[in-house]
C-alpha positions as CSV (number, residue, x, y, z in Angstrom):
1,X,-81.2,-1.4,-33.4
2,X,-81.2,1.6,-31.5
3,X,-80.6,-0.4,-27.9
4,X,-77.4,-1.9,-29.8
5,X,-76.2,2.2,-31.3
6,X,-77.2,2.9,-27.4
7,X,-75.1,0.1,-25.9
8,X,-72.0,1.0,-28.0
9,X,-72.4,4.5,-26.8
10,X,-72.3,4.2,-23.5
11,X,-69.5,1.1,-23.5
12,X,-67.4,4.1,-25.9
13,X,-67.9,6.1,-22.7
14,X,-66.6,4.2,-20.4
15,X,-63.6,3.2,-22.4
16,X,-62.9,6.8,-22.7
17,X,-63.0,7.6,-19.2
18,X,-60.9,4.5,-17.9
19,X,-58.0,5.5,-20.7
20,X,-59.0,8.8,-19.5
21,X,-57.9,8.1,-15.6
22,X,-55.1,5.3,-17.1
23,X,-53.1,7.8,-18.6
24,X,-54.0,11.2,-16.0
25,X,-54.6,13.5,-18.8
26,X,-51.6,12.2,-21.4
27,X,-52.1,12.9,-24.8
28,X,-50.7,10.7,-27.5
29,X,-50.5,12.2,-31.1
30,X,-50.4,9.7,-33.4
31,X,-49.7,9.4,-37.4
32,X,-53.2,9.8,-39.0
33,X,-52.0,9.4,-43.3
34,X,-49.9,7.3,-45.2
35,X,-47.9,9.6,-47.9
36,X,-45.4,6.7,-49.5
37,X,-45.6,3.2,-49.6
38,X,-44.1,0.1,-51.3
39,X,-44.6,-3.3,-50.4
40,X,-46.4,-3.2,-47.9
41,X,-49.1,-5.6,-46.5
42,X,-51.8,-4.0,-44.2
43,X,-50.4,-0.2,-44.3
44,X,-53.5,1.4,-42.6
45,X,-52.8,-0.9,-39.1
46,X,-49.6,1.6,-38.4
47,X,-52.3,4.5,-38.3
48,X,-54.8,2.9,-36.3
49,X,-53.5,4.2,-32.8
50,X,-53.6,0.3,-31.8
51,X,-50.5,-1.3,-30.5
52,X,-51.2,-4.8,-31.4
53,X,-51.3,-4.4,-35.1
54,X,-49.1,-3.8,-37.6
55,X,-47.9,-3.0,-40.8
56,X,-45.6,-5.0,-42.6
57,X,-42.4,-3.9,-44.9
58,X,-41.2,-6.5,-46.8
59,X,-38.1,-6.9,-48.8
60,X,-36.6,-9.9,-50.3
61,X,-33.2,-10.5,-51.9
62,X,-35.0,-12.1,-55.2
63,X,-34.9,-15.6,-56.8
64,X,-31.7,-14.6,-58.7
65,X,-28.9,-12.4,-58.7
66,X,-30.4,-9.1,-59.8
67,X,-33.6,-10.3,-60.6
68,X,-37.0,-10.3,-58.1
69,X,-35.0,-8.2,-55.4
70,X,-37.0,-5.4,-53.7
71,X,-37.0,-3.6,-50.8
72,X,-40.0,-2.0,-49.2
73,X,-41.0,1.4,-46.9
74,X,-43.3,3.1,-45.6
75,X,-44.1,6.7,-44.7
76,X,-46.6,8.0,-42.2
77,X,-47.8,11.6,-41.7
78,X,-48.8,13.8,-38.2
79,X,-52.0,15.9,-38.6
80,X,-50.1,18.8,-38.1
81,X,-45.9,19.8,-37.5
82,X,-44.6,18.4,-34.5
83,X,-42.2,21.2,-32.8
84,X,-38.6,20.7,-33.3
85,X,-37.2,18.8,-30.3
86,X,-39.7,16.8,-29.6
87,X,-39.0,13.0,-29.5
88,X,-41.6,10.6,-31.4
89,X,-41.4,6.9,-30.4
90,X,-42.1,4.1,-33.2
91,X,-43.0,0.5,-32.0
92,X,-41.2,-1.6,-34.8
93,X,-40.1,-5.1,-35.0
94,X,-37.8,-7.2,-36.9
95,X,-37.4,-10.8,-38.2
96,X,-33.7,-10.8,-37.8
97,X,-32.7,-10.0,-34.0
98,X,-31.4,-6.5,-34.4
99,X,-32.9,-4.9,-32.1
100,X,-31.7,-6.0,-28.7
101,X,-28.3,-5.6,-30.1
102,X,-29.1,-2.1,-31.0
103,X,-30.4,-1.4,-27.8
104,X,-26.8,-0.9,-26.2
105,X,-26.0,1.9,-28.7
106,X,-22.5,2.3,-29.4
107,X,-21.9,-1.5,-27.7
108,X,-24.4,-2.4,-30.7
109,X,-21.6,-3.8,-32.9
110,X,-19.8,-6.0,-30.1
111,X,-23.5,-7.0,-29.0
112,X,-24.1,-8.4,-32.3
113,X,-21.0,-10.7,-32.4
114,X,-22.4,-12.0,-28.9
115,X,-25.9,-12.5,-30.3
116,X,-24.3,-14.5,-33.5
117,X,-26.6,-11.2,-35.3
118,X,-25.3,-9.4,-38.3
119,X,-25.8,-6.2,-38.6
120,X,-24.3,-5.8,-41.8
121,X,-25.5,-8.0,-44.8
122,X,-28.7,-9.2,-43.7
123,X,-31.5,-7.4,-42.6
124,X,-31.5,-4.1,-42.7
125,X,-33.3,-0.7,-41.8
126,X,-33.4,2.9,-42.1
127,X,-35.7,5.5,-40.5
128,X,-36.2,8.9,-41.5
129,X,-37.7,12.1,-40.2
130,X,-39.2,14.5,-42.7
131,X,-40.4,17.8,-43.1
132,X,-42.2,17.4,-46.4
133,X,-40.2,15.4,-48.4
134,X,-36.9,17.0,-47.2
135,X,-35.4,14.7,-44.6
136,X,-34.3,15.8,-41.1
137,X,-32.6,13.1,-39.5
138,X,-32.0,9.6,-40.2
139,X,-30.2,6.4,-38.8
140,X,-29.4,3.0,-40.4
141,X,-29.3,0.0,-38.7
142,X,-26.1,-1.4,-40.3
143,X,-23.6,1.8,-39.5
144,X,-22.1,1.8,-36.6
145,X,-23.6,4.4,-34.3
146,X,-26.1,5.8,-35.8
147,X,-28.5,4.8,-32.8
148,X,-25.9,5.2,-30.2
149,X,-26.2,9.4,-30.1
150,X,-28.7,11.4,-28.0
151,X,-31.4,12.2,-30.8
152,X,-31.7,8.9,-32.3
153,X,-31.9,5.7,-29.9
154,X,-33.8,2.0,-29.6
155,X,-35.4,1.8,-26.8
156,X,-37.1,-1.1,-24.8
157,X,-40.5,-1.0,-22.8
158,X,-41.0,-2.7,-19.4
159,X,-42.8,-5.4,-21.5
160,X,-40.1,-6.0,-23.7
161,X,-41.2,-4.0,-26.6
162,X,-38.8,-2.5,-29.1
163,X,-39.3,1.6,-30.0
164,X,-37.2,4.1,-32.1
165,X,-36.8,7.3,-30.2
166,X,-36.7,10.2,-32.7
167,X,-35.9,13.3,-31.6
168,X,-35.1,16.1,-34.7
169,X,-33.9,19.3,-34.2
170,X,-36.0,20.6,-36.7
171,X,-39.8,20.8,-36.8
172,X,-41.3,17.7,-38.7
173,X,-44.3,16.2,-40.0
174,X,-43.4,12.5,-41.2
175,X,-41.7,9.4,-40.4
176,X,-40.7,6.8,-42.6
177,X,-39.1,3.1,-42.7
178,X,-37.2,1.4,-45.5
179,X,-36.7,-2.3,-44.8
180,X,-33.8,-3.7,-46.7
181,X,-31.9,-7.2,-47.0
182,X,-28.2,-6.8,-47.4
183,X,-25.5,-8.5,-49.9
184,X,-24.6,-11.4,-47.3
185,X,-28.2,-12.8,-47.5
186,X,-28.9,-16.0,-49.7
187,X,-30.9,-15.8,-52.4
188,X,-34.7,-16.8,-52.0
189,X,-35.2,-14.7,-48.8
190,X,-37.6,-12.6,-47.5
191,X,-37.3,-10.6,-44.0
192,X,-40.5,-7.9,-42.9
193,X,-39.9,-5.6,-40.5
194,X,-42.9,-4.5,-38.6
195,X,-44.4,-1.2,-37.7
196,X,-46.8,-0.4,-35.4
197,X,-47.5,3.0,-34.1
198,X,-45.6,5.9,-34.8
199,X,-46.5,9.0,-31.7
200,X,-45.0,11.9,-29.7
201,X,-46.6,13.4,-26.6
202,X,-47.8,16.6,-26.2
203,X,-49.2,16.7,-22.3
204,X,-47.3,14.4,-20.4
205,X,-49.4,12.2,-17.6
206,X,-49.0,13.8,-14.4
207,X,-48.1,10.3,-12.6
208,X,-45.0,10.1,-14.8
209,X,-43.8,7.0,-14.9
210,X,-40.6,5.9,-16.6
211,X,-41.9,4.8,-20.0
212,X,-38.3,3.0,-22.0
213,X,-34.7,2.4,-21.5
214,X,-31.7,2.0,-23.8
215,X,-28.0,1.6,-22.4
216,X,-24.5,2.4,-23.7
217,X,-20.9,1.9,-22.8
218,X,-17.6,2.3,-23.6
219,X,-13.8,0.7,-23.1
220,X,-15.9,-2.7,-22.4
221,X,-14.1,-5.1,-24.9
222,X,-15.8,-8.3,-26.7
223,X,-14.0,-10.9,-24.3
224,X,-16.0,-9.3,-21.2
225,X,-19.3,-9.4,-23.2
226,X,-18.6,-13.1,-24.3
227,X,-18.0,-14.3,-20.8
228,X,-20.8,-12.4,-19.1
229,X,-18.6,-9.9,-17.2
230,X,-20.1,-6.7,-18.6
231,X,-22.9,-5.6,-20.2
232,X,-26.2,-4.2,-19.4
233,X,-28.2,-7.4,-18.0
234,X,-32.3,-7.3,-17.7
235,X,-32.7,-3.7,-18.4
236,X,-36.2,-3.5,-19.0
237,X,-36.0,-4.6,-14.7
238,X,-35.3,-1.1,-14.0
239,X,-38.8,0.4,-15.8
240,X,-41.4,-2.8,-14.3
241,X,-43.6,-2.6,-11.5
242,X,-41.8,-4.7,-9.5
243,X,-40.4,-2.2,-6.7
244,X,-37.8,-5.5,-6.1
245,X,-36.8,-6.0,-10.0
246,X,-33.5,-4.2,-11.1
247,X,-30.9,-4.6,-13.7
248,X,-27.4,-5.1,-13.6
249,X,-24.9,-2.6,-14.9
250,X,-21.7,-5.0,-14.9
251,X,-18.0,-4.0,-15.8
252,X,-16.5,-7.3,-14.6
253,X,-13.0,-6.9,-13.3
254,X,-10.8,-5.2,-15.3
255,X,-7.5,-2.7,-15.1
256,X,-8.9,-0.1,-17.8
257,X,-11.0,2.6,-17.9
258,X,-14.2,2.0,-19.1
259,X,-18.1,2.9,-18.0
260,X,-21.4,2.0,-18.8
261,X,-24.5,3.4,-18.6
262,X,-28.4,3.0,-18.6
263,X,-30.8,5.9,-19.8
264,X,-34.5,6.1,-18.4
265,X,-36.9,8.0,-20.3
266,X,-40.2,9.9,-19.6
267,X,-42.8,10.6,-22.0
268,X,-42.5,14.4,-22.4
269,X,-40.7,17.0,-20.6
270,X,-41.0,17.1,-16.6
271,X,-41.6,20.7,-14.8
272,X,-38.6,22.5,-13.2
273,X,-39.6,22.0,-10.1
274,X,-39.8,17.9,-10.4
275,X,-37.7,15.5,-8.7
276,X,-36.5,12.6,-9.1
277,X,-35.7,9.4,-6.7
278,X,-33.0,7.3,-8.2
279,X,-33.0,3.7,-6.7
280,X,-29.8,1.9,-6.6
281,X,-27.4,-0.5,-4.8
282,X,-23.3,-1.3,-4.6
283,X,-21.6,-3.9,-2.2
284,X,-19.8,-2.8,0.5
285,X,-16.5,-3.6,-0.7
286,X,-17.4,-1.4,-3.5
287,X,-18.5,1.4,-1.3
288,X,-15.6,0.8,0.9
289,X,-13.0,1.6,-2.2
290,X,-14.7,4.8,-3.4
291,X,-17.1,3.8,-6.0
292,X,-20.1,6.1,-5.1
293,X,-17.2,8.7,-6.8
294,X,-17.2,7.1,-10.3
295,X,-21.2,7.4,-10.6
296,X,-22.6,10.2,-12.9
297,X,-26.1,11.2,-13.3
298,X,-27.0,13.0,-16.7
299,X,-30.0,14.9,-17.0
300,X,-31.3,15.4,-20.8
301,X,-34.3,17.2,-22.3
302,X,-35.3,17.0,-26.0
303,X,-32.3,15.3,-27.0
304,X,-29.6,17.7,-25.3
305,X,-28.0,17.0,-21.9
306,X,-29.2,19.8,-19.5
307,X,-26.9,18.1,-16.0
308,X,-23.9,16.3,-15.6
309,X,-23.1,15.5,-11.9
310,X,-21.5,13.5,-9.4
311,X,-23.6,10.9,-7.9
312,X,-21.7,12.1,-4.9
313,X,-22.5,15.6,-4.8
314,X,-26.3,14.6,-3.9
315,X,-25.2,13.1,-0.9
316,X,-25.0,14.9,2.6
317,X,-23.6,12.9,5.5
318,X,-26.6,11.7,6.5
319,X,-27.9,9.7,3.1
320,X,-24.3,8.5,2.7
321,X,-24.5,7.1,5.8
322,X,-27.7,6.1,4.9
323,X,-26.2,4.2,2.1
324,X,-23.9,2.3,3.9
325,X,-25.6,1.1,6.5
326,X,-28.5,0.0,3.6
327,X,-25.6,-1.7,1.6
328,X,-24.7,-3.5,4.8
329,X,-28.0,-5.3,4.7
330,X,-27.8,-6.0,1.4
331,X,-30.7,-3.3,0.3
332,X,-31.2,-0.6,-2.5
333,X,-30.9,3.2,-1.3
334,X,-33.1,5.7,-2.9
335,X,-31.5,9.1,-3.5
336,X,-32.8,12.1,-4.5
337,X,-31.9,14.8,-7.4
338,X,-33.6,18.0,-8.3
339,X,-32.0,19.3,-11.7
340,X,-33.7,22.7,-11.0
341,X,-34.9,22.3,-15.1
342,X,-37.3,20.5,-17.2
343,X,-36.1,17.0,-18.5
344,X,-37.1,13.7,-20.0
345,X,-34.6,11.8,-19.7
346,X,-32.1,10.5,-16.7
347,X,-29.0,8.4,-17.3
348,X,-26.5,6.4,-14.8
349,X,-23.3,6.1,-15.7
350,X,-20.9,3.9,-13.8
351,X,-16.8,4.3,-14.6
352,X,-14.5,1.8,-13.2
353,X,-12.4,1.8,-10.6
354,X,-8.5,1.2,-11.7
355,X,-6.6,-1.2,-9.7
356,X,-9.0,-2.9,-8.3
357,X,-9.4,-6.7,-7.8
358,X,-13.2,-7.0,-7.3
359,X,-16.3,-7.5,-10.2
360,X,-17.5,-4.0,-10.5
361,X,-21.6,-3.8,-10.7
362,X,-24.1,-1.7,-10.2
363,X,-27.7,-2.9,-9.9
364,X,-30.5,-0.4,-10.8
365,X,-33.9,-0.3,-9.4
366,X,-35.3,2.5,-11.1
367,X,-35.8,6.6,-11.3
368,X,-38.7,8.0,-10.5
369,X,-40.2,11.6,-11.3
370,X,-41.9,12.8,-8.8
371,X,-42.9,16.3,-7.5
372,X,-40.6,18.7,-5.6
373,X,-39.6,17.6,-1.8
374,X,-41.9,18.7,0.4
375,X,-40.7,21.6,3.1
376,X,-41.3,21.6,6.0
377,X,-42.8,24.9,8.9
378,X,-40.1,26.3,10.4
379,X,-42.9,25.8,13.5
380,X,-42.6,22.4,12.8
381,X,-38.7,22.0,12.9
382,X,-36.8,20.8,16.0
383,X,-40.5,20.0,17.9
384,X,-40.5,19.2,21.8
385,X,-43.5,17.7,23.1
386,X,-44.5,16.4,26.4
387,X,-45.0,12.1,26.6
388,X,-48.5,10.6,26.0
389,X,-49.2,13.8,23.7
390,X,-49.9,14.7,19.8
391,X,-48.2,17.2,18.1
392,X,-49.4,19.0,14.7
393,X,-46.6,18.7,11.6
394,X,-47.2,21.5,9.0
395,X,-45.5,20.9,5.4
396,X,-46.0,22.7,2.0
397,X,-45.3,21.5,-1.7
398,X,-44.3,23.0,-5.4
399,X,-46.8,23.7,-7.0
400,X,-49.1,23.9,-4.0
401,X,-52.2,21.6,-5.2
402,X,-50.6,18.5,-4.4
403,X,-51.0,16.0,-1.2
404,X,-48.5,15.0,1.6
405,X,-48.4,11.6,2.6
406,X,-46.5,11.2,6.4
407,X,-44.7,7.7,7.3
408,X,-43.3,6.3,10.2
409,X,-39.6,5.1,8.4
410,X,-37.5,7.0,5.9
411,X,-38.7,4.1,3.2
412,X,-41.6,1.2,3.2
413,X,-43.0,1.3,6.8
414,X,-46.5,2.5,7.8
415,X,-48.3,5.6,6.0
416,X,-49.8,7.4,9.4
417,X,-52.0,9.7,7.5
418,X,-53.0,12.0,3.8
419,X,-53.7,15.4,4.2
420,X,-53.1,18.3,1.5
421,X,-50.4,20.6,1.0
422,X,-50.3,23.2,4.1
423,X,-52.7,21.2,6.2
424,X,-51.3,19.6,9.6
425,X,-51.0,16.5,10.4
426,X,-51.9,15.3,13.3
427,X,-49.2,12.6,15.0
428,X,-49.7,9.3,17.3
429,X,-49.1,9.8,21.5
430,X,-45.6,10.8,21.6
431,X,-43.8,8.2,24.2
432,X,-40.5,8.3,22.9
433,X,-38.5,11.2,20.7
434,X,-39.6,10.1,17.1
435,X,-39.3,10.9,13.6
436,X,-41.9,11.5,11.2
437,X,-41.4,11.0,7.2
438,X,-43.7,13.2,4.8
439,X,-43.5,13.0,1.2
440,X,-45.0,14.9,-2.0
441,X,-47.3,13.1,-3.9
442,X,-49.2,14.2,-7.2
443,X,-53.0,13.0,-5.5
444,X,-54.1,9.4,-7.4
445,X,-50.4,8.6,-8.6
446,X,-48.2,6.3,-6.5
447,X,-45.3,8.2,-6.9
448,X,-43.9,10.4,-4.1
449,X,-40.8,12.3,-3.9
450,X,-37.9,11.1,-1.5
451,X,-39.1,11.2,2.2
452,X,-38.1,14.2,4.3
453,X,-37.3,13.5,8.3
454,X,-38.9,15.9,11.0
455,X,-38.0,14.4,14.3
456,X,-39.9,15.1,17.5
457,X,-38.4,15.2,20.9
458,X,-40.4,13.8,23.7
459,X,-40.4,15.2,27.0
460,X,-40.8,13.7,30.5
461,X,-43.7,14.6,32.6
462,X,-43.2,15.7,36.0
463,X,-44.9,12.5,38.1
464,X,-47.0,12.3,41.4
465,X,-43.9,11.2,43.4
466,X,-42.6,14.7,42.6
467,X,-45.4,16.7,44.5
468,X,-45.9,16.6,48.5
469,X,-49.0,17.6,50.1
470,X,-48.9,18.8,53.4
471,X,-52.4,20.1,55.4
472,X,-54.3,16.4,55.2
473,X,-52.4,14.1,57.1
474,X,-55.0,14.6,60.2
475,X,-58.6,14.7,60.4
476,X,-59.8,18.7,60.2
477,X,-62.6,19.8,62.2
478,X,-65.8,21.0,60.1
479,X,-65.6,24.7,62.1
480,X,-62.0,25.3,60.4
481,X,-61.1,25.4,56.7
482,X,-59.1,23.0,55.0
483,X,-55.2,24.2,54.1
484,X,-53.7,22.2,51.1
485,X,-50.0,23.0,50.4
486,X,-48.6,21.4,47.9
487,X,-44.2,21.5,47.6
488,X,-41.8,20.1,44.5
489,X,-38.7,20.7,43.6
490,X,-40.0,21.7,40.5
491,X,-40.2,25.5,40.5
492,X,-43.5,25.4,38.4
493,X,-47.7,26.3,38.4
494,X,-49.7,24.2,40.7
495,X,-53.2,23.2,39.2
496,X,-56.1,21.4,41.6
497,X,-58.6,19.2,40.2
498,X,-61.5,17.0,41.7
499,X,-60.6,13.8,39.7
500,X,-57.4,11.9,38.7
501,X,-57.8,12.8,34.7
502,X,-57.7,16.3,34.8
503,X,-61.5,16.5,33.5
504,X,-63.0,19.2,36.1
505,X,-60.6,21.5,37.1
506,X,-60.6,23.7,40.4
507,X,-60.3,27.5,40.0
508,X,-60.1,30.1,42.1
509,X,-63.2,31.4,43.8
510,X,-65.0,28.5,42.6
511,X,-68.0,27.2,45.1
512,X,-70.4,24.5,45.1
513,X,-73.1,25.2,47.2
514,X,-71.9,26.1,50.6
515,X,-68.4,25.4,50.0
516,X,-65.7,27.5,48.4
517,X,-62.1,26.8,46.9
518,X,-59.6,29.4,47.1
519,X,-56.0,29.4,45.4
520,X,-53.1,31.7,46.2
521,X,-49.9,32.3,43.7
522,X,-48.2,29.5,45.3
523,X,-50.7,26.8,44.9
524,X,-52.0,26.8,48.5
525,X,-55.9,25.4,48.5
526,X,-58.2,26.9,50.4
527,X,-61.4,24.9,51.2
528,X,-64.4,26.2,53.3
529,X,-67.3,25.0,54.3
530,X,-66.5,21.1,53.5
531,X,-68.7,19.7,56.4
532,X,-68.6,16.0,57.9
533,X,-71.3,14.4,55.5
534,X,-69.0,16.0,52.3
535,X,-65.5,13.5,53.3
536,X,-63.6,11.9,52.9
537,X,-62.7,13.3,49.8
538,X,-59.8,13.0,47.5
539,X,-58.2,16.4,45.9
540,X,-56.2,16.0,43.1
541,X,-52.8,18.2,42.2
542,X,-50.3,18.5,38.7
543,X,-47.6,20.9,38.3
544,X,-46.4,22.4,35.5
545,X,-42.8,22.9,34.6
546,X,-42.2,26.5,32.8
547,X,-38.9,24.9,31.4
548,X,-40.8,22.3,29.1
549,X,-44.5,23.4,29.3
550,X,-45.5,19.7,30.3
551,X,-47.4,19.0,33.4
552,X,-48.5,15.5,35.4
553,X,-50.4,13.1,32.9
554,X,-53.7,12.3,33.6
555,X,-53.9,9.6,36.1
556,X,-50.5,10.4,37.4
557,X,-51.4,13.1,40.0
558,X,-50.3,13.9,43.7
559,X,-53.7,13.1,45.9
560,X,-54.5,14.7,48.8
561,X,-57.3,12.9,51.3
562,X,-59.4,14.9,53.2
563,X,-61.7,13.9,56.2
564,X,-63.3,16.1,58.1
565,X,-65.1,15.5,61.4
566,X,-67.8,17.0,64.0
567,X,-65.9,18.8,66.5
568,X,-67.9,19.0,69.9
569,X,-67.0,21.7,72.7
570,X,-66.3,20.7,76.1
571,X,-70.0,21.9,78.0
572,X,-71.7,20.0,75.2
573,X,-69.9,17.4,75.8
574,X,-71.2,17.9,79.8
575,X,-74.1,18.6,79.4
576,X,-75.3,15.5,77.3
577,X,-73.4,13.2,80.4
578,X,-75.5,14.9,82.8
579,X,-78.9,14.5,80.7
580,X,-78.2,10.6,80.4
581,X,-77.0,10.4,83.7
582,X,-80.6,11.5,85.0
């Protein structure tokens, strides 16, 4: 018995500290008390913090007129006031299809005539936010746009899950759901409209992925939804994992004004400093006629909008050219925007183009929060270096505890290397002017903020063909010193060594045993006391150019031969002829 408590401990543990590094810290609040209910089968699965069971509401339109009808709710409680302005998200479902109807918010009504869903007459529902008993705010499925506004939306997870997205601007406490059937239903029916989990979040995970999406529109008319021309199509693309996977934002071709528009949403309110990488694509053609002008981005937080700017004003010349030359080839750009203020939520609108003969679309691959863009050293800006060597690159974040992550393309490619915030980084051989791509990361979260360039200019070496020695053409006698001059038509510092790769250098007043090296200020090498038995011997020489710093690479050196010989006088010479003569 007490292996088994034991066993259960430690496999509690471990669950706790996956979800733990799952969710980076997040905290869920959940519903913990049921304060009304009626008609309901399994109440106590919508406060049991599990998403795979549920509650069920029933209501039924009775066996005849005015008799057996009922309806049925249910209201759950938080453990303590939730804050005013903070959004709580309820996992519901329905057995009529309502929700992916009411997903398009205001287009809700002309969705539903596409779907062949009523919205009106069947199934119905209303949700509620309380404070007490006194309610706060409250939609109903069945009136037009009452989820179509900022504080009260359906929303959609990446795995197709339906959520309301409450947001009161009053403190609250409770959340209830009526589930209704409507006058058009036949008699004998029964509908159930599920609830699940009701939340909020109170310390939002640092790795801050997009958790929903919803989209709107307006001017779009019921002919262009019918034939497919407009519309919002696979939105839930834009919140996957799939890096590849967007949705479609589709206005069809059409001589009025209308827009449409696809909201992202984070659990809980980013920091100021955040920023975001939107990921999106046009044709060409579009791009050609003006269209990156007719995209808004919205920034909201706690159900107010915060931003409302251009698309266009977050270019500079170089991402719109960027942009273009990505659309050429058929790929998604990734742009960044810093609002400057805390916000949960980021929408896209596109507005059409008038006069224009082309279908107008815009395909959505996703925001992402992310921190701050990195900047870079001022030491680091503008870098020369001489070929064949490393450079260190110095960059800082906001705040200053996170990591920098340095790539060799502006997106995808290679990561060179991970080092924290103010550390250097250390580049590859330079052999060509390059440009290096560091990004902000949160450490142990994929997402990065948009990539920031810092090019480095490489420098030519001087070579060995540019240096002439003069002074070891001819052998030298071992009585006389040897003269090295070296002459270039680079005005630079001379520097001797005794081997090609620069390892052991010659200095002035160096000697090794009974021989000496002198330099002068123009380079000259003195050498005495080199004898016979020391040559030939090679001499190695770089120069240094003041303009660039750089000097000879190892291996590529001028080389200077020296042989030095016996030199015997003239009576010597006499006397050892005489000697073998007798």
């Amino acid at each position: 018995m007490k292996k088994t408590t034991i066993s259960k401990l430690i496999f509690g543990m471990l669950l706790l500290i996956l979800f733990n590094q799952y969710v980076h810290s997040q905290t869920r609040n959940f519903t913990n008390s049921i304060t009304n209910e009626s008609n309901v089968d399994n109440a106590t699965n919508a406060i049991d913090t599990d998403f795979s069971t549920n509650a069920s509401i029933r209501a039924s339109s009775g066996l005849l007129i005015g008799i057996g009808a009922y309806s049925g709710n249910l209201e759950v409680q938080f453990p303590t006031t939730v804050p005013a302005n903070t959004t709580s998200y309820v996992k519901i479902a329905t057995d009529d299809n309502l929700l992916p109807a009411l997903l398009g918010g205001s287009l809700g009504g002309l969705l539903s005539d596409v779907l062949g869903v009523v919205l009106i007459g069947n199934q119905e529902f209303t949700v509620q936010a309380l404070n007490g008993t006194t309610p706060i705010l409250q939609g109903q499925s069945e009136i037009d746009n009452d989820f179509a506004g900022d504080r009260l939306r359906i929303v959609i997870n990446s795995q197709g899950e339906y959520f309301i997205a409450i947001t009161p601007a009053q403190a609250y406490n409770r959340v209830r759901l009526t589930n209704r059937l409507g006058s058009l239903i036949g008699l004998g029916n029964t509908k159930s409209l599920r609830m699940f989990e009701t939340y909020y979040v109170s310390n939002p995970s640092v790795c801050a992925d997009a958790a929903f999406t919803s989209f709107d529109g307006s001017g779009i008319t019921l002919d262009l939804l019918n034939l497919g021309q407009a519309g919002v199509v696979n939105p839930r693309n834009a919140i996957d994992d799939n890096p590849d996977n967007y949705s479609e934002l589709n206005l069809g071709i059409l001589g009025v004004l209308a827009s449409i528009q696809q909201s992202i949403y984070f659990e809980g309110s980013s920091n100021s400093t955040d920023s975001y990488s939107i990921k999106l694509q046009l044709s060409p053609s579009l791009i050609s006629v003006g269209a990156l002008d007719n995209i808004r981005i919205i920034a909201s937080n706690k159900g107010e909008v915060v931003q409302d700017v251009a698309f266009s004003s977050l270019l500079n010349v170089d991402l719109l050219s960027l942009i273009q030359l990505e659309a050429n080839k058929n790929l998604p750009s990734t742009i960044p925007f810093s609002p400057g203020v805390p916000i949960d939520r980021v929408t896209v609108r596109y507005t059409s183009l008038l006069n224009v003969e082309l279908a107008q679309s815009l395909n959505l691959y996703g925001v992402t929060r992310a921190p701050a863009l990195p900047t870079i050293d001022a030491a680091s800006l503008d870098k020369m270096v001489c070929t064949g060597s490393t450079t260190d690159l110095l960059a800082n974040t906001t705040p200053n505890n996170l990591e920098l992550r340095w790539y060799d393309a502006p997106s995808n490619g290679n990561l060179l290397g991970t080092v924290n915030s103010g550390e250097t980084f250390t580049t590859p051989a330079i052999t060509e002017d390059t440009t290096f791509y560091v990004a902000a990361a949160t450490p142990g979260c994929d997402t990065e903020s948009a990539r920031v360039a810092v090019a480095v200019s490489a420098i030519e070496r001087p070579t060995a063909a540019a240096i002439s020695i003069v002074g070891a053409e001819n052998d030298i006698c071992e009585s006389s010193n040897v003269i090295l001059v070296p002459a270039s038509s680079i005005d630079g510092t001379y520097s001797w060594y005794f081997d090609a790769n620069k390892t052991t250098q010659i200095t002035d007043g160096l000697t090794q045993g009974t021989v000496t090296y002198s330099i002068d200020n123009e380079g000259k090498l003195t050498i005495a006391g080199l004898t016979a038995t020391d040559t030939p011997i090679d001499y190695f020489v770089s120069i240094t150019d003041p303009d660039t710093g750089c000097s000879n690479a190892s291996g590529d050196l001028a080389t200077a031969t020296v042989n030095v010989i016996i030199h015997y006088s003239p009576s010597v010479r006499q006397f050892k002829y005489i000697s073998n003569y007798l």
